[in-house]
PDB file of N, CA, C and O in Angstrom:
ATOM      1  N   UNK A   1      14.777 198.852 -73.995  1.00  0.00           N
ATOM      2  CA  UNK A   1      14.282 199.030 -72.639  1.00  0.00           C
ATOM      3  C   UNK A   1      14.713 197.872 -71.732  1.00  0.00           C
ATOM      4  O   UNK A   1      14.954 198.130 -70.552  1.00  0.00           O
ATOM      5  N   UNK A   2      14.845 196.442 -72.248  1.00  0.00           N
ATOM      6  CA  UNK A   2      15.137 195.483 -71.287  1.00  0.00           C
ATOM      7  C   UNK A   2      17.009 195.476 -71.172  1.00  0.00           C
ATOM      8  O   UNK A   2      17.445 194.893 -70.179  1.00  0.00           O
ATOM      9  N   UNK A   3      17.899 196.001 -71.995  1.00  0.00           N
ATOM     10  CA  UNK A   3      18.784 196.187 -71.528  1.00  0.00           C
ATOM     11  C   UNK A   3      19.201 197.586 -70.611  1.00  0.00           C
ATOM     12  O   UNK A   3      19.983 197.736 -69.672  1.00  0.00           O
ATOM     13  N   UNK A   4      18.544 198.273 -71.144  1.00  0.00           N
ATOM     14  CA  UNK A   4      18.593 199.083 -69.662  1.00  0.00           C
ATOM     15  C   UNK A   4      17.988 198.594 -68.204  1.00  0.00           C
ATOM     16  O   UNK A   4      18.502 198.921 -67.134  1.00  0.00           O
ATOM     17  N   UNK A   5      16.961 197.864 -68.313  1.00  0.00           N
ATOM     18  CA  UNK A   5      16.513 197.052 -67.341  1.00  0.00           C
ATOM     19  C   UNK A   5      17.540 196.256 -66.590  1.00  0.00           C
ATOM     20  O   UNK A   5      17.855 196.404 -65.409  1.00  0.00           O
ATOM     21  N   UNK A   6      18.016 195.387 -67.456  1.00  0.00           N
ATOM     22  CA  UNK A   6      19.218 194.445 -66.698  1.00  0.00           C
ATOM     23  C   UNK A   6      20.344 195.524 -66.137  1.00  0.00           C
ATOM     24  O   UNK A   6      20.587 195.748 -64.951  1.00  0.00           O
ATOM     25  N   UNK A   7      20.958 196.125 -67.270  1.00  0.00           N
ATOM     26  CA  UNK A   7      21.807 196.938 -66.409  1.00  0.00           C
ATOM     27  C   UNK A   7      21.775 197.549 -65.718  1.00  0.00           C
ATOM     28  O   UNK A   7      22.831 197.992 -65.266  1.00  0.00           O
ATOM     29  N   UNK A   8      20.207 198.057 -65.072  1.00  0.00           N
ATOM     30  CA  UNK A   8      20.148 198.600 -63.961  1.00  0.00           C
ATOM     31  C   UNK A   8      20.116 197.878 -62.698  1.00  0.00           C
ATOM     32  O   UNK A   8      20.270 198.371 -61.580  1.00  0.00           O
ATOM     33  N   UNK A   9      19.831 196.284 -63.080  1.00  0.00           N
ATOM     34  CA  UNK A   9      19.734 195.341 -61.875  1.00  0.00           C
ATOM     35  C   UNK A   9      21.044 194.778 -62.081  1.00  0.00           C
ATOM     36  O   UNK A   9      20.735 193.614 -61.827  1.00  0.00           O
ATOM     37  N   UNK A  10      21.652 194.751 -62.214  1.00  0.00           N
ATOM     38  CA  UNK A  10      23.195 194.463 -62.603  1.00  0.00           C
ATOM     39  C   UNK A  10      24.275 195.016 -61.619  1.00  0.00           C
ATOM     40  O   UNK A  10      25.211 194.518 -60.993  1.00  0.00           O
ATOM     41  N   UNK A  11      23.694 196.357 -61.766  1.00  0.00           N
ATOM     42  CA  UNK A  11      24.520 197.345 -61.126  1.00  0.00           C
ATOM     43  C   UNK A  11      23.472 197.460 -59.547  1.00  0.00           C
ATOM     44  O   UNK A  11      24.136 198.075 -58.712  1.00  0.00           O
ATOM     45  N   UNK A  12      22.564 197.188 -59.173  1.00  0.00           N
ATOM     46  CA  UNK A  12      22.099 196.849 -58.028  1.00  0.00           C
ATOM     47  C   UNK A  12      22.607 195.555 -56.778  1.00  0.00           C
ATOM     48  O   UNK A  12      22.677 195.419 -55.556  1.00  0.00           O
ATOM     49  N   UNK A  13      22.838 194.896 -57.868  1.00  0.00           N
ATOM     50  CA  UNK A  13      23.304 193.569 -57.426  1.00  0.00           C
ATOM     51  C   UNK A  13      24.717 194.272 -56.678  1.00  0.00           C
ATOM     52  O   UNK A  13      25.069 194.329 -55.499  1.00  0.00           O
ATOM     53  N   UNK A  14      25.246 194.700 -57.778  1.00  0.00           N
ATOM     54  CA  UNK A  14      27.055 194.599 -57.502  1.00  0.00           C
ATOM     55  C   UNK A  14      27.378 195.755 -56.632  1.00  0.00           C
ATOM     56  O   UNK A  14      28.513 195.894 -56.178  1.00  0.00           O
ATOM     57  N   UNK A  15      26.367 196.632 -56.373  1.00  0.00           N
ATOM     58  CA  UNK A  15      26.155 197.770 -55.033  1.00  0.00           C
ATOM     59  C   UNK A  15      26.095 196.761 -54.052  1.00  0.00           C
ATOM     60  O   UNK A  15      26.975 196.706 -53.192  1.00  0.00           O
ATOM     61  N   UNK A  16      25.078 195.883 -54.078  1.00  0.00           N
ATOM     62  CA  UNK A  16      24.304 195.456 -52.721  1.00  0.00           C
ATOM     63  C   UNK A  16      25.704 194.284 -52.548  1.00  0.00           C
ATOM     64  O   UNK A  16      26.054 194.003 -51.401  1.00  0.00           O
ATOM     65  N   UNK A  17      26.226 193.839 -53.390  1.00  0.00           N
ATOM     66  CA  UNK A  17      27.408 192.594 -53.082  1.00  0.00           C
ATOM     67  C   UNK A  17      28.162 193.593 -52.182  1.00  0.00           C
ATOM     68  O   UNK A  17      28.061 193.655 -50.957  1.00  0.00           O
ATOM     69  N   UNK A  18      29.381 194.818 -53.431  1.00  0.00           N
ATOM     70  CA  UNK A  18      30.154 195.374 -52.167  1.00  0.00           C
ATOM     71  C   UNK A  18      29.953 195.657 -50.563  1.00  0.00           C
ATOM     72  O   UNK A  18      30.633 195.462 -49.556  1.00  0.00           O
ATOM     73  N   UNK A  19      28.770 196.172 -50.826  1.00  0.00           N
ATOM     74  CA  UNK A  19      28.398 196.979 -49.389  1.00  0.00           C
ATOM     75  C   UNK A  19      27.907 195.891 -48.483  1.00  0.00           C
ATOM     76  O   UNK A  19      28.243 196.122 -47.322  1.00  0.00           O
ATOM     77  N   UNK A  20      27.134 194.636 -48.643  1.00  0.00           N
ATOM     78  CA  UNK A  20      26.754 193.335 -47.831  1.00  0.00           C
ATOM     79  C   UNK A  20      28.085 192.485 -47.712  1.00  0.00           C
ATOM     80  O   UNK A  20      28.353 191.948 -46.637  1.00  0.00           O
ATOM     81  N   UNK A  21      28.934 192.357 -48.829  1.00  0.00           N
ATOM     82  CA  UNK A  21      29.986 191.100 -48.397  1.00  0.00           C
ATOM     83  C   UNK A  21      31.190 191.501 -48.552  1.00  0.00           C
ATOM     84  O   UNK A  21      32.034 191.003 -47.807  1.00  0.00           O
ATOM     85  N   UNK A  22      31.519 192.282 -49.330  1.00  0.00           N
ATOM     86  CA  UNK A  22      33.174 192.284 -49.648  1.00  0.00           C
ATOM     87  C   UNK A  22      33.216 193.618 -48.465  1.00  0.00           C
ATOM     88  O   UNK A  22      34.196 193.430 -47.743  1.00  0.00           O
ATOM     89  N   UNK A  23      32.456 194.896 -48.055  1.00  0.00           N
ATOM     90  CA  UNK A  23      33.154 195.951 -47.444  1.00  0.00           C
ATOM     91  C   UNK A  23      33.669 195.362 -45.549  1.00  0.00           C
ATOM     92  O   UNK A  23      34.589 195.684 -44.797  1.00  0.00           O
ATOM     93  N   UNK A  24      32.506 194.402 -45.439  1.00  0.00           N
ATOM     94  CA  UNK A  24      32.676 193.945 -43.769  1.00  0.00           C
ATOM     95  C   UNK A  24      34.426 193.336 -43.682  1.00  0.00           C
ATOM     96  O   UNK A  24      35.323 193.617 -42.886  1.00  0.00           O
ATOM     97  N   UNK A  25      34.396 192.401 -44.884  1.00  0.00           N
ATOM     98  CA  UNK A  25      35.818 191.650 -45.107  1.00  0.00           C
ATOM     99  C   UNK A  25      37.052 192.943 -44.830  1.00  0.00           C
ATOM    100  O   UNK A  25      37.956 193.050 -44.002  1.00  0.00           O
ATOM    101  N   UNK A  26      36.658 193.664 -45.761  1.00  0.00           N
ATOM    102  CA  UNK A  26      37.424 194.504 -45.732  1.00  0.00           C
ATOM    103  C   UNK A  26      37.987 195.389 -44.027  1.00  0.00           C
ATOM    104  O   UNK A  26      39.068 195.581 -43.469  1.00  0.00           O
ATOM    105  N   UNK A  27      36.703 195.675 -43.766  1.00  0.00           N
ATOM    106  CA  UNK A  27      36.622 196.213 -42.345  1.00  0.00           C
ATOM    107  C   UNK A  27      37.416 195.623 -41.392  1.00  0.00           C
ATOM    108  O   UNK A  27      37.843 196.235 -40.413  1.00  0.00           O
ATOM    109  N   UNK A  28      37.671 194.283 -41.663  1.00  0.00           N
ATOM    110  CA  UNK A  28      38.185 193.307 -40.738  1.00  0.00           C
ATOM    111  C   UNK A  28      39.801 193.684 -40.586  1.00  0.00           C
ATOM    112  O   UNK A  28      40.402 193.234 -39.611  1.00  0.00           O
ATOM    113  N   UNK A  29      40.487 194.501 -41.545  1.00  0.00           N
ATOM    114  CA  UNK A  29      41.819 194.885 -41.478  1.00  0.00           C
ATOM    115  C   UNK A  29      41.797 196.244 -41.530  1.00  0.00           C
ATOM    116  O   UNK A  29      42.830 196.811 -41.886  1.00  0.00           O
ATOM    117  N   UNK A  30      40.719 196.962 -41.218  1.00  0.00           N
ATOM    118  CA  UNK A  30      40.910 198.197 -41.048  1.00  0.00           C
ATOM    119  C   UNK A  30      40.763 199.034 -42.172  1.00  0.00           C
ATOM    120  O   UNK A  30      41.260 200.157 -42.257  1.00  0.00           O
ATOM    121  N   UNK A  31      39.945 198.373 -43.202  1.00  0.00           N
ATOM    122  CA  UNK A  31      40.119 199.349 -44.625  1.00  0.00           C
ATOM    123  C   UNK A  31      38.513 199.635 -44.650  1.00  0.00           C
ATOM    124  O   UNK A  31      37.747 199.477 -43.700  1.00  0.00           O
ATOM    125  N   UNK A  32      38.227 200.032 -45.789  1.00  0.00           N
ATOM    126  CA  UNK A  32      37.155 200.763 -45.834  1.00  0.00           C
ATOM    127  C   UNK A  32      36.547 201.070 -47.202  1.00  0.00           C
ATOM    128  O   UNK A  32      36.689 202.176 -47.723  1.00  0.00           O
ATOM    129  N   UNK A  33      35.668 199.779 -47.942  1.00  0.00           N
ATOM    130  CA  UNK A  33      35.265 200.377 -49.569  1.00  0.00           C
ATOM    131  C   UNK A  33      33.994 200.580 -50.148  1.00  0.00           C
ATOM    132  O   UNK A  33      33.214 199.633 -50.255  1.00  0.00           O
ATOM    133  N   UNK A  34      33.740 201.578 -50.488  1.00  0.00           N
ATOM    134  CA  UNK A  34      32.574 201.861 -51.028  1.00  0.00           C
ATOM    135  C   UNK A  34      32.292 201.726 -52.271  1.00  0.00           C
ATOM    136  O   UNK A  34      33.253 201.809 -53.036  1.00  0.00           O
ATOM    137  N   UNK A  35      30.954 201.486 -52.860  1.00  0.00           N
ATOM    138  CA  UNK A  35      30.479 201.226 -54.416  1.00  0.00           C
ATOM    139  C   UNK A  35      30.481 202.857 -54.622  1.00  0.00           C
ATOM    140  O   UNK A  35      30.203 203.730 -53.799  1.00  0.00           O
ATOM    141  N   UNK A  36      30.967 203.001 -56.266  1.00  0.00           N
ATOM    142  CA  UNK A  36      30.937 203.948 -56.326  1.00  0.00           C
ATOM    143  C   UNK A  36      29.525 204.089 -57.836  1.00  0.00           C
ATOM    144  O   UNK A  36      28.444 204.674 -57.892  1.00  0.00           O
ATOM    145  N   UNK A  37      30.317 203.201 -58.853  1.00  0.00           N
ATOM    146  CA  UNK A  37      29.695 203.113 -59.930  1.00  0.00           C
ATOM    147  C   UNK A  37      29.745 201.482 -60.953  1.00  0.00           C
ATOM    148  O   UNK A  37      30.684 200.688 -60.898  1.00  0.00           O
ATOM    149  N   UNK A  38      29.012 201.379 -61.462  1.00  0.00           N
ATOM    150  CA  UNK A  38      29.222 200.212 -62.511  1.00  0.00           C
ATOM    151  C   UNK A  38      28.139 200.074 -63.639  1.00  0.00           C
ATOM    152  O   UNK A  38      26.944 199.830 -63.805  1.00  0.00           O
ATOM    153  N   UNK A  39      29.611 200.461 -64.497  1.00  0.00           N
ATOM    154  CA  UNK A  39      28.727 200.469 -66.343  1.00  0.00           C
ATOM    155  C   UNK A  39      30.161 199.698 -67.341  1.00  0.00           C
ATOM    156  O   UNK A  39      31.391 199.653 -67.358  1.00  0.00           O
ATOM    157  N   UNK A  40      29.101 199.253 -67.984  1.00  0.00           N
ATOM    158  CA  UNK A  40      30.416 198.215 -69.004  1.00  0.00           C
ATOM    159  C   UNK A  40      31.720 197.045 -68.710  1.00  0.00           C
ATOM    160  O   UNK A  40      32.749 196.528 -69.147  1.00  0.00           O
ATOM    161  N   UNK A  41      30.747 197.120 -67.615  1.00  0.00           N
ATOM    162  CA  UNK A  41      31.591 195.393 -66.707  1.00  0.00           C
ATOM    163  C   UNK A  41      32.896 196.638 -65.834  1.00  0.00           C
ATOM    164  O   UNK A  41      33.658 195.911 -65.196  1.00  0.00           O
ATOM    165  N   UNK A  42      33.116 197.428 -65.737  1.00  0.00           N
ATOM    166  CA  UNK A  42      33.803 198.389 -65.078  1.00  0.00           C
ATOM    167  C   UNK A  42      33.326 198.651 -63.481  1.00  0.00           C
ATOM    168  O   UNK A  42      32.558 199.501 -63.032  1.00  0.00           O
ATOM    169  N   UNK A  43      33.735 198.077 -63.114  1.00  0.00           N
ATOM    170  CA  UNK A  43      33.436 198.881 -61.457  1.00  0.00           C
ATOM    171  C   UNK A  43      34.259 199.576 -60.823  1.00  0.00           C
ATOM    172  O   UNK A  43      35.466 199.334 -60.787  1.00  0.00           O
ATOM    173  N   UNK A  44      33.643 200.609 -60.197  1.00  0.00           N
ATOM    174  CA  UNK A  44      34.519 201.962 -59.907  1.00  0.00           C
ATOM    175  C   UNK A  44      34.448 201.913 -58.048  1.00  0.00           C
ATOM    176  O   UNK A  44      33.352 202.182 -57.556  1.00  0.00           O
ATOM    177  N   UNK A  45      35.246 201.681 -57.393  1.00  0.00           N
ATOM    178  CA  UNK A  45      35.202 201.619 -56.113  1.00  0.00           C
ATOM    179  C   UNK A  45      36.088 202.755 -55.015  1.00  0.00           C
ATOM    180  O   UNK A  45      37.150 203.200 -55.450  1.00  0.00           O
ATOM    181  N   UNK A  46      35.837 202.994 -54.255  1.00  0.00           N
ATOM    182  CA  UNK A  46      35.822 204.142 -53.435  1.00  0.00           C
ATOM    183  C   UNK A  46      37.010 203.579 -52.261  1.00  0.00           C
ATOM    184  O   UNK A  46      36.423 202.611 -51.776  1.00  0.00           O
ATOM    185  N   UNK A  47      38.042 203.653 -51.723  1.00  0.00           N
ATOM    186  CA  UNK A  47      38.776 203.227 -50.685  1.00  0.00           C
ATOM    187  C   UNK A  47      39.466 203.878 -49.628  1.00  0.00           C
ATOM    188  O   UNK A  47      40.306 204.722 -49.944  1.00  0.00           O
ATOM    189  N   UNK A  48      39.308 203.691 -48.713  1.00  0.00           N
ATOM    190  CA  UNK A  48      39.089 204.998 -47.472  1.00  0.00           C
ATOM    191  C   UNK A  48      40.009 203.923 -46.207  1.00  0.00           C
ATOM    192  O   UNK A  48      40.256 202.718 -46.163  1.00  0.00           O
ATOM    193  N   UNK A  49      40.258 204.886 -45.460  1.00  0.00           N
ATOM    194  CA  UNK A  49      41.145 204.445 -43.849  1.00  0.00           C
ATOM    195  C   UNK A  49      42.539 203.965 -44.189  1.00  0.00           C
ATOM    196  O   UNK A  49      43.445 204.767 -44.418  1.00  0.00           O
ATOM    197  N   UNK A  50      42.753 202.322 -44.230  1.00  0.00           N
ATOM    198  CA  UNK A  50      43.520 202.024 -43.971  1.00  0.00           C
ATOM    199  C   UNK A  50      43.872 201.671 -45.767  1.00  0.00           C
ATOM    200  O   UNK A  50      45.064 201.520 -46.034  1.00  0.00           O
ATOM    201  N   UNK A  51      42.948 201.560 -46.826  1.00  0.00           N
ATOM    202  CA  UNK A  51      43.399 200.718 -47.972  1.00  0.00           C
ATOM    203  C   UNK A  51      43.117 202.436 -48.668  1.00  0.00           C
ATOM    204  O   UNK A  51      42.642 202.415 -49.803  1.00  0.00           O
ATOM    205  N   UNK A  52      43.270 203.273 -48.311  1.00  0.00           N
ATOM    206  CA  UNK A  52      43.828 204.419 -49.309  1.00  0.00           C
ATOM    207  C   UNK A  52      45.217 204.923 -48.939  1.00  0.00           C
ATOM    208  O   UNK A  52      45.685 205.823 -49.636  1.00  0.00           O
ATOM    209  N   UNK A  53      45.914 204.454 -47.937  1.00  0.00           N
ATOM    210  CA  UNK A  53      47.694 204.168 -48.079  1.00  0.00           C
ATOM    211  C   UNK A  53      47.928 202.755 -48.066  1.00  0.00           C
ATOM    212  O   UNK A  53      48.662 202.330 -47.174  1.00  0.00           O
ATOM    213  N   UNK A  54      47.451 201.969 -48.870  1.00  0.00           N
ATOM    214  CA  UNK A  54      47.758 200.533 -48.706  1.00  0.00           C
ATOM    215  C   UNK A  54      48.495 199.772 -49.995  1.00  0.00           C
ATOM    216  O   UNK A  54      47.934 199.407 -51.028  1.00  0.00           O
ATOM    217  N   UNK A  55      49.841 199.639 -49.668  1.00  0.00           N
ATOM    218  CA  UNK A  55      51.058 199.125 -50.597  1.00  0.00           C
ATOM    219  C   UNK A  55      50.308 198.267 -51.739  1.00  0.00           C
ATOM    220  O   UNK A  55      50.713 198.124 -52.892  1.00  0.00           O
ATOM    221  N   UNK A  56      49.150 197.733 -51.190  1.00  0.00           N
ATOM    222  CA  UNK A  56      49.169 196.595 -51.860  1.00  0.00           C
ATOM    223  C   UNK A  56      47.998 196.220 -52.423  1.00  0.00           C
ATOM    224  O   UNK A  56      47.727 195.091 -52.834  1.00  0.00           O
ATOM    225  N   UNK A  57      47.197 197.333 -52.439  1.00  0.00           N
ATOM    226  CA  UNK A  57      45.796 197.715 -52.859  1.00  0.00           C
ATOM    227  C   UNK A  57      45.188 196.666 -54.492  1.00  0.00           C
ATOM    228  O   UNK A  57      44.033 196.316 -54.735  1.00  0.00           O
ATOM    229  N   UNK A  58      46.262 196.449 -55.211  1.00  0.00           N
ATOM    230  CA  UNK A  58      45.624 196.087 -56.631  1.00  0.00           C
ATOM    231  C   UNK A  58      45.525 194.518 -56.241  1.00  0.00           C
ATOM    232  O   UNK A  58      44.628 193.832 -56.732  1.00  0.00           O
ATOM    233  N   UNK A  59      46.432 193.995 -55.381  1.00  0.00           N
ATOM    234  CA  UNK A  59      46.166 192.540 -54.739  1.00  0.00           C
ATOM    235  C   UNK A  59      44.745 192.892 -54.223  1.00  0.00           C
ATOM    236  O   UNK A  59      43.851 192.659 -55.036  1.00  0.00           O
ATOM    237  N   UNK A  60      44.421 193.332 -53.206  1.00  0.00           N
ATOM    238  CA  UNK A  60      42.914 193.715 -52.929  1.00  0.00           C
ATOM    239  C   UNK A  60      41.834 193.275 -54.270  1.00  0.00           C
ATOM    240  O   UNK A  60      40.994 192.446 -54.620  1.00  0.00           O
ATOM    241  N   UNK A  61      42.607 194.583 -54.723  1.00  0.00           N
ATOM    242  CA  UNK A  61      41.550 194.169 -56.017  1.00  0.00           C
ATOM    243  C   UNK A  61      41.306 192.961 -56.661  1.00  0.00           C
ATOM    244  O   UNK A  61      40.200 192.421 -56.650  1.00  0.00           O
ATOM    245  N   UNK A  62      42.152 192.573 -57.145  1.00  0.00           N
ATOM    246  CA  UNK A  62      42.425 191.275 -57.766  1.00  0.00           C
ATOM    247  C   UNK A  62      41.145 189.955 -57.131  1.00  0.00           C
ATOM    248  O   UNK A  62      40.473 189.056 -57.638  1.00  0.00           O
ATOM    249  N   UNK A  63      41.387 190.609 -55.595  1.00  0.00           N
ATOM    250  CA  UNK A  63      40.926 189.455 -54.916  1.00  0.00           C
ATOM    251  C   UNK A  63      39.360 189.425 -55.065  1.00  0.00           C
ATOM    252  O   UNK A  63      38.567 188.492 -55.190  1.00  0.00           O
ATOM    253  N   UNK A  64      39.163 191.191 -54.988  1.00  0.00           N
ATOM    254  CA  UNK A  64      37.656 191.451 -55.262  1.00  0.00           C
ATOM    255  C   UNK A  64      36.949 190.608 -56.307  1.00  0.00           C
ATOM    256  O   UNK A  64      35.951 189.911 -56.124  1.00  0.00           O
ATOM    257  N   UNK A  65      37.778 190.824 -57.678  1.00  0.00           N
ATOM    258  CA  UNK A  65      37.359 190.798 -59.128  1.00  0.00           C
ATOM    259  C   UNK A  65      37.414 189.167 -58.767  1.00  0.00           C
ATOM    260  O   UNK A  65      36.893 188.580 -59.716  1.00  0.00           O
ATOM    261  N   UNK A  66      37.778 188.375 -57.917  1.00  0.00           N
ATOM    262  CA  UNK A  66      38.371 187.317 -58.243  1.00  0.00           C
ATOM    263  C   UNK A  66      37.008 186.473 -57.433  1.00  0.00           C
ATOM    264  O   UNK A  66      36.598 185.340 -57.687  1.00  0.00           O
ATOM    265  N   UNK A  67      36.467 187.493 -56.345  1.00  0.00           N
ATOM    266  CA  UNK A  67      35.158 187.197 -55.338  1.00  0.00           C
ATOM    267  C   UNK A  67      34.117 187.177 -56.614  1.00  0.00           C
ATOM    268  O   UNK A  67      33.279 186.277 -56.670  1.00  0.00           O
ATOM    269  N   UNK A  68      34.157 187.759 -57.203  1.00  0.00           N
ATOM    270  CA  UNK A  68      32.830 188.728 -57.985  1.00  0.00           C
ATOM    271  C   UNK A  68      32.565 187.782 -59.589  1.00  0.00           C
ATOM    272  O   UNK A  68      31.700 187.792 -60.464  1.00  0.00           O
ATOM    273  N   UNK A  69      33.418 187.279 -59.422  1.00  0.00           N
ATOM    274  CA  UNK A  69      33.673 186.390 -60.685  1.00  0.00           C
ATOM    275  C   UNK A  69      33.418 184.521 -60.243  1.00  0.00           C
ATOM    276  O   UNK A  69      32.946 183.650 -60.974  1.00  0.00           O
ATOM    277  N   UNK A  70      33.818 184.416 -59.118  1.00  0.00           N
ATOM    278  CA  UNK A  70      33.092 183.389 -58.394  1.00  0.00           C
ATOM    279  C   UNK A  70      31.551 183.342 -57.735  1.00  0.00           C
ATOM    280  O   UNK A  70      30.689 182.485 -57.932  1.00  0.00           O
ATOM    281  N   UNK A  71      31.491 184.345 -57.026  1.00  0.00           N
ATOM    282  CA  UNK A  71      29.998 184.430 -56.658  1.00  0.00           C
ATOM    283  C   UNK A  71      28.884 184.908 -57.565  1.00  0.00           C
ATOM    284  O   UNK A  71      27.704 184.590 -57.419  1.00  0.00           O
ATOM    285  N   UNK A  72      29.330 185.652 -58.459  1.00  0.00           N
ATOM    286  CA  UNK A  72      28.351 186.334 -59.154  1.00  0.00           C
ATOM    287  C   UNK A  72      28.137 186.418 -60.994  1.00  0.00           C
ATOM    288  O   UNK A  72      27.351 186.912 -61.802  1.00  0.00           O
ATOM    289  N   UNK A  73      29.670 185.406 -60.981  1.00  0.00           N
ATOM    290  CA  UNK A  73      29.688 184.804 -62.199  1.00  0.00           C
ATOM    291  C   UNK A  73      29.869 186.002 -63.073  1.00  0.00           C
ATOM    292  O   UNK A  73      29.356 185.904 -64.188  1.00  0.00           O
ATOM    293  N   UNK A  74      30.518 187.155 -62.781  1.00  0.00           N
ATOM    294  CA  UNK A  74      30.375 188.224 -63.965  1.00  0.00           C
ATOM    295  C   UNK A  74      31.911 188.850 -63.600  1.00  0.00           C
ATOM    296  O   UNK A  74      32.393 188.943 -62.471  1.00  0.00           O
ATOM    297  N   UNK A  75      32.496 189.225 -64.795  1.00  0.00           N
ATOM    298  CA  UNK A  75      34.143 189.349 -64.693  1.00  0.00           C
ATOM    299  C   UNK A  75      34.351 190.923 -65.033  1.00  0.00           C
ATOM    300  O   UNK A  75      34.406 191.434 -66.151  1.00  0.00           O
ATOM    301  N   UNK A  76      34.428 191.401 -64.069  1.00  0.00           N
ATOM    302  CA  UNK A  76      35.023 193.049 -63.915  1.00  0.00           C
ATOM    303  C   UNK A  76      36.081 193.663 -64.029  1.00  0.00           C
ATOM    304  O   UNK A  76      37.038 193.063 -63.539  1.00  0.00           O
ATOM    305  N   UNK A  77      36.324 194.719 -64.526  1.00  0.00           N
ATOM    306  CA  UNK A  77      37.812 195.452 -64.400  1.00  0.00           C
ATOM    307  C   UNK A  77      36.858 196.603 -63.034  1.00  0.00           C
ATOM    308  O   UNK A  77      35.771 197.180 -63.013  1.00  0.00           O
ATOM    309  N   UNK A  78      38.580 196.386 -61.609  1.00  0.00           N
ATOM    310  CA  UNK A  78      37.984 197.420 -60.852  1.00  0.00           C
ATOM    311  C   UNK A  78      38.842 198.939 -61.349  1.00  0.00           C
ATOM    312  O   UNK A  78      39.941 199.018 -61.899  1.00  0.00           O
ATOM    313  N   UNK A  79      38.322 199.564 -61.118  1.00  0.00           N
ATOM    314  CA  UNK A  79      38.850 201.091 -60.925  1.00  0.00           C
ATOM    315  C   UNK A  79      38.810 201.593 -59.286  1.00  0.00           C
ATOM    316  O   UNK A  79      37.809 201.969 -58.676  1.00  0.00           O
ATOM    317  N   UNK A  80      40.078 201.493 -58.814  1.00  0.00           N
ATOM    318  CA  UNK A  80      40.324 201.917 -57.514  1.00  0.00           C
ATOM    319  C   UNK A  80      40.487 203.599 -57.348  1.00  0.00           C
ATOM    320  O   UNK A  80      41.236 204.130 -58.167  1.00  0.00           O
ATOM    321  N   UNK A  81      39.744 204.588 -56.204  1.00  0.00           N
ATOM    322  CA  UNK A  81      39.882 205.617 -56.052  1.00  0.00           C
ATOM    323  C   UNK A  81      40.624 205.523 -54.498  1.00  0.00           C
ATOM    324  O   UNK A  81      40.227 204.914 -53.505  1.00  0.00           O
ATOM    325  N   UNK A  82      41.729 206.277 -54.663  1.00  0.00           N
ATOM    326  CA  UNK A  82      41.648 206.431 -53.079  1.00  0.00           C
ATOM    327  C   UNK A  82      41.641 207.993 -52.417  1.00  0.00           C
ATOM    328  O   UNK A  82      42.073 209.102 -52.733  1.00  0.00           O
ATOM    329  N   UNK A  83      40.855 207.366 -51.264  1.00  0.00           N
ATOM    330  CA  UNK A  83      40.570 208.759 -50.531  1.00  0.00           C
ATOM    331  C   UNK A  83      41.015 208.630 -49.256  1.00  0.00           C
ATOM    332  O   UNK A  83      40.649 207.904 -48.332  1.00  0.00           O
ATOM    333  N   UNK A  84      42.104 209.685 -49.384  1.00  0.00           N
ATOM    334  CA  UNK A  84      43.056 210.133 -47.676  1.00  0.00           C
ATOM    335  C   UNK A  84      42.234 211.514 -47.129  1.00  0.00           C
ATOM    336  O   UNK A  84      42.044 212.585 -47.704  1.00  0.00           O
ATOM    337  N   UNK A  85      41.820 211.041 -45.762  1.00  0.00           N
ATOM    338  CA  UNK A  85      41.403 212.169 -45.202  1.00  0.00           C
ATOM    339  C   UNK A  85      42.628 213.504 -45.311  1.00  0.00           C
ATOM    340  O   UNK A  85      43.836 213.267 -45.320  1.00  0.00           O
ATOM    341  N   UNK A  86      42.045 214.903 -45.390  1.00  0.00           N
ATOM    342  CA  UNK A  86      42.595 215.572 -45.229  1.00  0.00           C
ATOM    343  C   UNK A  86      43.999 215.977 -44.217  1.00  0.00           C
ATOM    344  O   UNK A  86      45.028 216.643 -44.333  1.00  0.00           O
ATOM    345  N   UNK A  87      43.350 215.157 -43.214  1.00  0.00           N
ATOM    346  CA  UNK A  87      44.647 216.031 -42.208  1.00  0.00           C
ATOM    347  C   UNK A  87      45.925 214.666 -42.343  1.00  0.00           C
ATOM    348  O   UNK A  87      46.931 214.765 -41.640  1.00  0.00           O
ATOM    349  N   UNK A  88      45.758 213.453 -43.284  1.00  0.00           N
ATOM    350  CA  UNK A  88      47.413 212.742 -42.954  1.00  0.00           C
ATOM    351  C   UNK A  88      48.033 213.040 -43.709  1.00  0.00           C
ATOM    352  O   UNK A  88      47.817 213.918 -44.544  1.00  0.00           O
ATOM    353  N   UNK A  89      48.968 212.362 -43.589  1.00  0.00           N
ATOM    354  CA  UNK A  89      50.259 213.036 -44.592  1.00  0.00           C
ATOM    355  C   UNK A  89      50.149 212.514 -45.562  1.00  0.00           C
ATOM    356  O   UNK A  89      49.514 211.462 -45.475  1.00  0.00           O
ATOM    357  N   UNK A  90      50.709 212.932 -47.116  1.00  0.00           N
ATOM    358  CA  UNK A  90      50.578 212.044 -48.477  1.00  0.00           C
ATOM    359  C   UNK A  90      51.742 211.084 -48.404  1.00  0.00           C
ATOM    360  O   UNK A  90      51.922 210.263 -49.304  1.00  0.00           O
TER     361      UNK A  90
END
């Protein structure tokens, strides 16, 4: 019961990090990331506007895992999704 406990505050934390500190950063160049999921040090993230055609997206990441591992002391593999609105081009 207490490791389900932690891992449920675990994965609270690392919701409330993306969406409070890393998505504004993001915003700042026009991209756009959402928490999607996190189980087994895996975080699954959502990427929209400008960083779901973005060349250079796993640098992003990198940088995330690299935030998340400094501030929060816990070392993640991300899983990037990207989502292109319907009407641009692939």
């Amino acid at each position: 019961m207490e490791e389900k406990t932690h891992k449920l505050k675990v994965e609270i934390i690392m919701e409330d990090y993306i969406k409070n500190t890393i998505a504004g950063m993001i915003q700042g160049d026009g991209g756009w990331v959402e928490f999607v999921s996190f189980k087994d040090n895996r975080l699954t993230l959502l990427f929209r506007a400008e960083c779901s055609k973005c060349f250079i997206l796993d640098r992003c990441c990198n940088w995330i895992k690299g935030r998340i591992l400094e501030d929060l002391g816990q070392n993640v593999e991300i899983e990037a999704i990207r989502k292109k609105p319907f009407f641009w081009e692939t």
